[in-house]
C-alpha positions as CSV (number, residue, x, y, z in Angstrom):
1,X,94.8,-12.7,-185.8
2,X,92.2,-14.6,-184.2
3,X,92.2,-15.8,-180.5
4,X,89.8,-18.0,-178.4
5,X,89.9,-16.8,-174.8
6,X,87.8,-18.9,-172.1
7,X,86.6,-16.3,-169.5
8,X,83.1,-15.1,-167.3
9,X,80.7,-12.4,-168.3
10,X,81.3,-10.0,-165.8
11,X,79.2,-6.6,-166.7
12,X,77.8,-5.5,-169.9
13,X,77.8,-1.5,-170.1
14,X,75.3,0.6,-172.4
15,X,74.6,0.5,-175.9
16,X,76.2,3.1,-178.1
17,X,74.3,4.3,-181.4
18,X,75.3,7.2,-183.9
19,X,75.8,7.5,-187.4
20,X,78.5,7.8,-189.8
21,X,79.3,8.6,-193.6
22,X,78.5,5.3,-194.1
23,X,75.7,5.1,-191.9
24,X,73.9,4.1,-189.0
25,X,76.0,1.8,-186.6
26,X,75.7,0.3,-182.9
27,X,78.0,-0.9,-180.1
28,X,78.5,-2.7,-177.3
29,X,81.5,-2.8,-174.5
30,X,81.2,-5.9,-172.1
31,X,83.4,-6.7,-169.5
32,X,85.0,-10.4,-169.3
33,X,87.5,-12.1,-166.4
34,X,89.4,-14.7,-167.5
35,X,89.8,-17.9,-166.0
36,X,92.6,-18.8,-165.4
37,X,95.2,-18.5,-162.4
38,X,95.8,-15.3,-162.2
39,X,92.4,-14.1,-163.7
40,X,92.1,-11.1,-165.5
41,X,89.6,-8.2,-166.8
42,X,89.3,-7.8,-170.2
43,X,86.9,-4.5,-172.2
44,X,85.8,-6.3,-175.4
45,X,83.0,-4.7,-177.5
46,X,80.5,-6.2,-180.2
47,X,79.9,-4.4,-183.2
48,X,76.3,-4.4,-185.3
49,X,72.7,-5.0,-184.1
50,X,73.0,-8.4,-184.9
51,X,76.1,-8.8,-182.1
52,X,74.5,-6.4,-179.9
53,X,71.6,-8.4,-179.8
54,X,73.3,-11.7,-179.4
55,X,74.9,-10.0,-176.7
56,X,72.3,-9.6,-174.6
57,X,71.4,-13.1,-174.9
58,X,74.1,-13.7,-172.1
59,X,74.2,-13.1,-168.0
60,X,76.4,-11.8,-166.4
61,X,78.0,-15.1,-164.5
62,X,77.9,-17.1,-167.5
63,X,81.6,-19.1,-168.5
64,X,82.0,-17.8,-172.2
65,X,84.1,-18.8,-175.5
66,X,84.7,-15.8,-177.1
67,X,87.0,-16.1,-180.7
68,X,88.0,-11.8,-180.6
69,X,90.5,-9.9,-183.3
70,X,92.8,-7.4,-181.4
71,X,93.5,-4.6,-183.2
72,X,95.2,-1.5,-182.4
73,X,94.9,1.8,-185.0
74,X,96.9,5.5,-183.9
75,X,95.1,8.9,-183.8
76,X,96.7,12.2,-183.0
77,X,99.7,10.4,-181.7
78,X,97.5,8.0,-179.2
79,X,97.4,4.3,-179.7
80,X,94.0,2.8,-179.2
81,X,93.6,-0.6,-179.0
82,X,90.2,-2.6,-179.5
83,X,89.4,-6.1,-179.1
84,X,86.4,-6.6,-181.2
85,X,84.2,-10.2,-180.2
86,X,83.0,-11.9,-183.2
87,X,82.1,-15.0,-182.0
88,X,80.8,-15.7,-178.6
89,X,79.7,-19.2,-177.2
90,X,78.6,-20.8,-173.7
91,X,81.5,-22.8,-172.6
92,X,79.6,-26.6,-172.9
93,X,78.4,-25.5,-176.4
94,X,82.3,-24.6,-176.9
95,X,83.5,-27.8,-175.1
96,X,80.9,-30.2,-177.1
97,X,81.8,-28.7,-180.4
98,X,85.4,-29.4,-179.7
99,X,84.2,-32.8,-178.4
100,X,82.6,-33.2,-181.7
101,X,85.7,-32.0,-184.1
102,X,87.9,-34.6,-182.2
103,X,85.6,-37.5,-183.0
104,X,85.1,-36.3,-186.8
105,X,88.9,-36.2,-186.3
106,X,89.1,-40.2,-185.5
107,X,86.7,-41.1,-188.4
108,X,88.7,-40.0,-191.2
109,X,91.5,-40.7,-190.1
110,X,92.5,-43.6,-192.3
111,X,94.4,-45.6,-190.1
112,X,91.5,-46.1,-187.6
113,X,88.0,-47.9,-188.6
114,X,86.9,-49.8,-191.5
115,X,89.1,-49.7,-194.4
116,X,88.0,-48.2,-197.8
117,X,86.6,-51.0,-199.0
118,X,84.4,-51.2,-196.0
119,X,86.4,-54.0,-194.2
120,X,87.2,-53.7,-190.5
121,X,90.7,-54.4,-191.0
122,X,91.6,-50.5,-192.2
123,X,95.0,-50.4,-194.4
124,X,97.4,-52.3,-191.8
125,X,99.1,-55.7,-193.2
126,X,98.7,-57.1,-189.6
């Protein structure tokens, strides 16, 4: 389950690196506030050198995109719950590319423009 939550990069908090049975790995927790009404913190971490270091491209104060998969897993009888970011975008670059969806949208749909032949009257009788 995917969700796209529109928020501001509140703190970012230390790297973590150790290694597993599968090997290295790195993490980072960030902080978020939503924005919305009633705004809210949210922990969310990024997971790889790769995030982590896209990560750090951000400021604190910057209005984010962030797509995140919540996921929660049990351990000695304790539910833990992580919401892992794995896509994370300044809000214009967000807005613009929804901007840009919406207009690719209009162009094939085949009611509006030129028709297939290349006519300007589209597929309408009138």
């Amino acid at each position: 389950m995917a969700i796209d939550i529109k928020c501001r990069l509140v703190g970012k908090l230390q790297v973590q690196n150790g290694n597993s049975a599968r090997g290295a790995w790195c993490k980072q927790d960030f902080i978020v506030e939503t924005i919305e009404t009633y705004p809210r913190k949210i922990c969310m971490n990024v997971w790889g050198e790769d995030k982590v270091a896209e990560l750090s491209g951000y400021n604190i104060g910057e209005n984010l995109t962030i797509s995140v998969n919540i996921e929660s897993r049990e351990f000695n009888g304790r539910w833990y719950t992580d919401v892992r970011a794995w896509r994370i975008q300044r809000e214009s670059a967000a807005q613009n590319a929804g901007v840009q969806g919406a207009a690719a949208d209009l162009a094939a749909d085949p009611f509006i423009g030129a028709g297939a032949d290349g006519d300007d009257e589209g597929d309408l009788p009138f």
